[in-house]
Each structure stands twice: as structure tokens, then as C-alpha cells.
N, C-alpha and C positions, 0 to 999 in steps of 0.2 A: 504494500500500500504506500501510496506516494506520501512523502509530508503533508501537501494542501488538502489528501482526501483523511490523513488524519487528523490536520486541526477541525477540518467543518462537522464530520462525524463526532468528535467528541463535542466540538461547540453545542450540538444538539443533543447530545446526550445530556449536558448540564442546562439544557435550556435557555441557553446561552443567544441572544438576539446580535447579528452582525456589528449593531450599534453598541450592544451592550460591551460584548469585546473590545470592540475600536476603546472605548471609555476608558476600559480596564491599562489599555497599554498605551495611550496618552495618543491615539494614529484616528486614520479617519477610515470610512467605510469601505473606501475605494481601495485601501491597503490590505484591509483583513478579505477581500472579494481577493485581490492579489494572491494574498498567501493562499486560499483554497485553493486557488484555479491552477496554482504551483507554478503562478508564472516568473516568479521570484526563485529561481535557480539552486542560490546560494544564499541560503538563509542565513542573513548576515549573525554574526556572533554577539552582539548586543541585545539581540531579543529574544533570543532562544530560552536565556533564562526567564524572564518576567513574561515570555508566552506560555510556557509549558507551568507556572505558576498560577498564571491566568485560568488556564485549564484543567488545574489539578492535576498534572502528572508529570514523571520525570523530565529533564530534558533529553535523557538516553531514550524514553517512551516516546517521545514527540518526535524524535530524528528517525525512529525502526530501528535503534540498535539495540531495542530489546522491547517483547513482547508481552514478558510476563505482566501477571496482572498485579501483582505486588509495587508497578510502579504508577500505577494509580491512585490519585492521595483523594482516598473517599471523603474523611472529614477532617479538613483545615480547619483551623479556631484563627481567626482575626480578633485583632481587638478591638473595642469599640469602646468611646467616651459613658461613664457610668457615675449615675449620680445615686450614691446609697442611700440620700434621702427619699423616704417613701410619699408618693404622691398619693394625697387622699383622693379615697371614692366614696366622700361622700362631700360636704359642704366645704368652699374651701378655708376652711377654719383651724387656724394654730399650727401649722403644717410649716417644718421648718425651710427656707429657700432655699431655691440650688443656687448657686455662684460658681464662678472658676476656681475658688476655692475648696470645693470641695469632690470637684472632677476629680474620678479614679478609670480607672482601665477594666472593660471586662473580656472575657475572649468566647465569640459564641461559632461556632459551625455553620456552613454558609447554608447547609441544608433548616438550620432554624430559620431564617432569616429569609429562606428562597429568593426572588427577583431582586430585594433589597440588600444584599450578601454586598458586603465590600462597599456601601451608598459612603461618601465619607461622612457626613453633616449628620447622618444618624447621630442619639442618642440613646442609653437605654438606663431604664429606671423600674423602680416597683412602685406596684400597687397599693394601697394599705385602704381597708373597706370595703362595705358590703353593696353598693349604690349601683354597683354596676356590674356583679356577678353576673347576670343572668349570660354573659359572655368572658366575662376578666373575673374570674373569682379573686379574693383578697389573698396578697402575696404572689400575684404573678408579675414576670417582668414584660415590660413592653419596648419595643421599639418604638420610637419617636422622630420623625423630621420635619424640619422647620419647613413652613411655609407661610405665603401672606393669608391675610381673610377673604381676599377676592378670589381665592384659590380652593377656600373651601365648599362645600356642600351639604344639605340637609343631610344629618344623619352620619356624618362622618363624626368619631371620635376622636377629640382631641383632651390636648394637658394645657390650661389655661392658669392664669392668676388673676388676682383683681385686689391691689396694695399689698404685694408680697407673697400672699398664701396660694397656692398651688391644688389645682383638681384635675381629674380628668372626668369628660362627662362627653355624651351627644349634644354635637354644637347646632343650633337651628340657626337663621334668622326671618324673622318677622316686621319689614319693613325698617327700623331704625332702632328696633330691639334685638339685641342676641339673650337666646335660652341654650340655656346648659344644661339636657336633662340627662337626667341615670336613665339605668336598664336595670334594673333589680328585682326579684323578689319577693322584695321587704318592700310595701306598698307606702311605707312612713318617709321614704325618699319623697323630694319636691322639686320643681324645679327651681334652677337660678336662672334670674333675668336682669338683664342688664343693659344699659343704652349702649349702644354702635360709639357713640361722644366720648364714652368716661373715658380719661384719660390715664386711666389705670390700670385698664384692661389690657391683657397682653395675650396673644394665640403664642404661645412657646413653640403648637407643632402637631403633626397631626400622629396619632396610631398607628401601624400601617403593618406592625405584628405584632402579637402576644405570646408568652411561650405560657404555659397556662403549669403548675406543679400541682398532681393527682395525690391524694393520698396514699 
């Protein structure tokens, strides 16, 4: 099997979208259609490494100088920015702030993370609360990335504040009101409502995975 017909085959095996790759190794679309089509000869030696990394497997895997399967790296852990303060789910009340201060490192499997695996701007954080179990039971972790308010949508959840305190909840809006409701359960959840104006109000970011722990 040539090189080009091994990086696209594996590209698809990780689900891997042509853009997504170009991303991964800083090139554009027109280069990774390249290296499929194997019109690229001499795969220069600068990228051999941070391709075959891209794609989870050796660089000996990626040239055919070996087959076994032992050189395919199933799960990578990357790190990702981690705020050990727990974000309430339920009102955003007494909930300590995240700061650059208190950024730590966590390392999760790209297979946690699927499409979002390797996003840089990710964050990840926990849960603390019952407000919105009915999908994130309390003490799961979530992935988190920034985005503006014109970006979001009914029913997306997001990790908001409003003077300090931190929640995550389902974001609406309502003409020139945003509600922040739970998903829970426990029917004594309410929602938060609050003006588009206040100037207090912050979208940190939106949900975009959970990793949920079972008993």
C-alpha cells in the first residue's frame, strides 16, 4: 500500500475530515488531497513525525516499514486546560471563580473527546449539582469552548456567570432576555433570567462533551 493510500485510509478510520487534518499539521486542504493522491514522492522528513502523530500511528506505520498492529497508538491522552473548581448545577450561587490562577493540566483520550480531540481553546471542568442531571449527572466532567452569544442556540448548554459565580444550565433567549434553564429531575430547579444588557453577564463557553462517571 502506497503512503497516500495509507494516510487517507487511516484518516477515515479516525474520522478524520481532510480539513480536520490540514488543522492538525498547520497545511491546507490542497496539501493533505496531495499526500493521498501520493503525488508528493518524497515525503519530506519534517512531517512525517507530527503526521503519523496526527494519525495515531508510528512513523515506521505510516512509511510501510512495518505493519504490525502494535504500531497503532489506539489511545493518546493530550492535555487539556482544567479548572478543578466545580461549576455549579444549580443556581449560580457561592461557587468559587476560575482564573488563570488556578488553571491545571488534565490528559483525556481523543476517543473521549471524538471530533473535539486536540480543539486547542477547549477547556475542561466538573460538574457539582443536581439541576441538570437529567443529562450531566453531578461530578461529571465537561468539555467546554469559548464562543460569542450570536453563536449560540436554543437549547445549547452552556457554563455562564453573572458577578463572579459560575453555572452551567440550557441557554434560551427571549427577545432581550437570556434564561438559563436546568434539565433535572428534581422539579424545585427554576429558571435564571436575565437581561441581554447586564453587564455582568459572561457566556464562558459552550458544552460540547460530557464524560459522565457510573457508579
Amino acid at each position: 500500500m502506497k503512503i497516500g493510500d495509507r494516510i487517507k485510509s487511516r484518516r477515515k478510520q479516525l474520522k478524520l475530515s481532510v480539513d480536520e487534518l490540514a488543522k492538525k499539521l498547520g497545511k491546507n486542504r490542497a496539501t493533505i488531497y496531495r499526500y493521498e493522491s501520493s503525488e508528493i514522492e518524497n515525503m519530506p522528513i519534517d512531517i512525517i513525525k507530527p503526521l503519523a502523530a496526527a494519525l495515531r500511528v508510528t512513523p515506521a506505520f505510516l512509511m510501510g516499514w512495518e505493519d504490525n498492529e502494535n504500531e497503532i497508538i489506539k489511545e493518546p491522552a493530550e492535555p487539556y486546560n482544567f479548572y478543578p473548581t466545580a461549576i455549579s448545577a444549580g443556581l449560580p450561587l457561592h461557587v468559587d471563580g476560575i482564573t488563570e490562577n488556578t488553571v491545571e493540566e488534565i490528559s483525556l483520550p481523543d476517543s473521549a473527546l471524538g471530533k473535539w480531540a486536540g480543539c486547542d481553546d477547549l477547556f475542561i471542568t466538573k460538574v457539582n449539582g443536581d439541576s441538570m442531571n437529567k443529562i450531566i449527572p453531578d461530578k461529571s466532567l465537561i468539555a467546554v469552548k469559548p464562543v460569542e452569544l450570536h453563536q449560540l442556540k436554543d437549547g445549547d448548554i452552556v457554563v455562564y456567570s453573572d458577578g463572579g459565580d459560575y453555572s452551567v444550565k440550557r441557554f434560551y433567549q427571549d427577545e432581550d432576555n437570556i434564561i438559563f434553564r436546568p434539565d433535572s429531575h428534581d422539579m424545585s430547579f427554576y429558571d435564571y433570567v436575565t437581561s441581554i444588557n447586564n453587564d455582568d453577564l459572561v457566556i464562558h463557553g459552550k458544552v460540547v462533551v460530557y464524560i459522565v462517571e457510573l457508579d
